[in-house]
C-alpha positions as CSV (number, residue, x, y, z in Angstrom):
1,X,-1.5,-19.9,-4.2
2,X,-4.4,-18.6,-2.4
3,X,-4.5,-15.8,0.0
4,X,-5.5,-16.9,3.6
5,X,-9.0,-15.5,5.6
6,X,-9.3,-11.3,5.4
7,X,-7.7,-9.8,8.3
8,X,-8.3,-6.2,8.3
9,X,-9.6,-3.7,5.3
10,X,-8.0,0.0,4.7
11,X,-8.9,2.9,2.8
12,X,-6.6,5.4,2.0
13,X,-6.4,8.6,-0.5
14,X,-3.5,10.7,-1.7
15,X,-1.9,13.3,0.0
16,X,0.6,14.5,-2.0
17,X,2.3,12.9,-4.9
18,X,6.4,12.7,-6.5
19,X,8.2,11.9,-9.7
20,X,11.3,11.6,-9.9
21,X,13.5,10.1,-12.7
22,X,15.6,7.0,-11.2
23,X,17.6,6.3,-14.5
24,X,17.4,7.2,-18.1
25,X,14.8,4.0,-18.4
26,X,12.9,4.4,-15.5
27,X,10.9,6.5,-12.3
28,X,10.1,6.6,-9.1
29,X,6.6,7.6,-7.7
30,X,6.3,8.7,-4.1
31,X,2.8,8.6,-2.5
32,X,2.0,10.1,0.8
33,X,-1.0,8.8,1.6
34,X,-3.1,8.7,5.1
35,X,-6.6,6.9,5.6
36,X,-7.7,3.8,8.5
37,X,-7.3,0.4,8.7
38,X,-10.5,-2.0,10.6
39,X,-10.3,-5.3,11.3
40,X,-9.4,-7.6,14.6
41,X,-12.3,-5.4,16.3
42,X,-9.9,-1.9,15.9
43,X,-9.6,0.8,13.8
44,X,-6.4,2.2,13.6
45,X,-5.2,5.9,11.5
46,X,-2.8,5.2,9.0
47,X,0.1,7.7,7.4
48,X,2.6,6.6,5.3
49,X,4.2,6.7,1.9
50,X,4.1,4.3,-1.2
51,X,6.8,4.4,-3.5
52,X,6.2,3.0,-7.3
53,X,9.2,1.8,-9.3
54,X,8.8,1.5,-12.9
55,X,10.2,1.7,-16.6
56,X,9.7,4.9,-18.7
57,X,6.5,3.7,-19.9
58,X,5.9,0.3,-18.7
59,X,2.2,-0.4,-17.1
60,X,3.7,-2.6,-14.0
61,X,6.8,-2.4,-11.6
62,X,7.0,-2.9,-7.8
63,X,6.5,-1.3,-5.3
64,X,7.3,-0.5,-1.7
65,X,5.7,1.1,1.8
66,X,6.8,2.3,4.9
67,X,4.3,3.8,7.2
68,X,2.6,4.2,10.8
69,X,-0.5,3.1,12.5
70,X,-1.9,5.2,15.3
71,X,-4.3,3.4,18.1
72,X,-7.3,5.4,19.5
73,X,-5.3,4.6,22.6
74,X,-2.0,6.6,20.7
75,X,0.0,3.7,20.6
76,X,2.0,3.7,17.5
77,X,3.8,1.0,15.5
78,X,6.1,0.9,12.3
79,X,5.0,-0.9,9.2
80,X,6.7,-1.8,6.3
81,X,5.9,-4.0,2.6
82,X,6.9,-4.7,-0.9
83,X,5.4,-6.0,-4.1
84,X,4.1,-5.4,-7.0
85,X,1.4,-3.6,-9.6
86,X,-0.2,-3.5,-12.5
87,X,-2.5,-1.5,-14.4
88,X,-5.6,-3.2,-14.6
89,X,-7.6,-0.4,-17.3
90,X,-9.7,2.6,-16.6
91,X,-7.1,4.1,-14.6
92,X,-7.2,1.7,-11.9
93,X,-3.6,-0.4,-10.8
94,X,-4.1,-3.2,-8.9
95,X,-1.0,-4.1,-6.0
96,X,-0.5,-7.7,-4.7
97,X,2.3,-8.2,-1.8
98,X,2.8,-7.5,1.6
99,X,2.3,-6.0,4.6
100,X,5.0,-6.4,8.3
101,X,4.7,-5.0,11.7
102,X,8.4,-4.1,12.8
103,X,9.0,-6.9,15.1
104,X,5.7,-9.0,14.1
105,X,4.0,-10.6,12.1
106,X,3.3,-10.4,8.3
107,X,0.2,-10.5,6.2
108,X,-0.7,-10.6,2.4
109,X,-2.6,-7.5,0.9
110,X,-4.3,-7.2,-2.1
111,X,-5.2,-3.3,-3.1
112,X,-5.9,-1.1,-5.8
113,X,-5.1,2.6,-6.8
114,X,-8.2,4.5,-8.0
115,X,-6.9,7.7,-10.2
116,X,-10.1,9.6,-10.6
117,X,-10.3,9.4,-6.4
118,X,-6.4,9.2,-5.8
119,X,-7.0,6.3,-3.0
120,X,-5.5,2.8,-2.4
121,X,-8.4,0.7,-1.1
122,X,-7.4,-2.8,0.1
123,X,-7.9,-6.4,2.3
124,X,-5.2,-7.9,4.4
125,X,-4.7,-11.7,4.5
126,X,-3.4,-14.3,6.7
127,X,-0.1,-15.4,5.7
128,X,1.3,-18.3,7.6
């Protein structure tokens, strides 16, 4: 299914960085990570923390985000998403999912995690 007309674009790099071992087969990564979002004709800051479920081992999992973005103005709004990654080579994943705005709407996001510059660059989608 394709992904609707880009939305907004973010950048974002690595602030800080957790493993921790869920099970006996498998790990949780925690990413703080802080950057901006454009697109609709604002720019917005953007905090928030990525978490990476996977198996011991395993090049894909899923993944989940809960973060907030800050207006010039200082208005503030939740944001939350889930999907899933894969590693895509030369220490690059690649995350496809989503992106919702506590009480509104959704969007699709496509993204990928850069190891050498620990960022998450990415394009938001209409999803309708």
């Amino acid at each position: 299914m394709p992904l609707g007309q880009s939305v907004g674009e973010f950048s974002l790099e690595s602030t800080s960085v957790t493993y921790n071992k869920a099970t006996h087969e498998s790990q949780l990564i925690s990413i703080n990570m802080e950057g901006s979002l454009t697109g609709a004709d604002e720019s917005r800051v953007v905090m928030g923390t990525l978490e990476l479920s996977q198996k011991l081992e395993s090049d894909d999992g899923s993944y989940t985000w809960f973060g907030r973005e800050f207006t010039i103005e200082g208005e503030a709004r939740s944001v939350s998403g889930a999907g899933f990654f894969r590693y895509s080579g030369g220490n690059h994943w690649q995350l496809r999912g989503y992106i919702t705005v506590l009480g509104g709407n959704s969007v699709a996001m496509e993204a990928e995690i850069h190891l050498a510059t620990r960022s998450l660059k990415g394009t938001l989608y209409e999803w309708g």
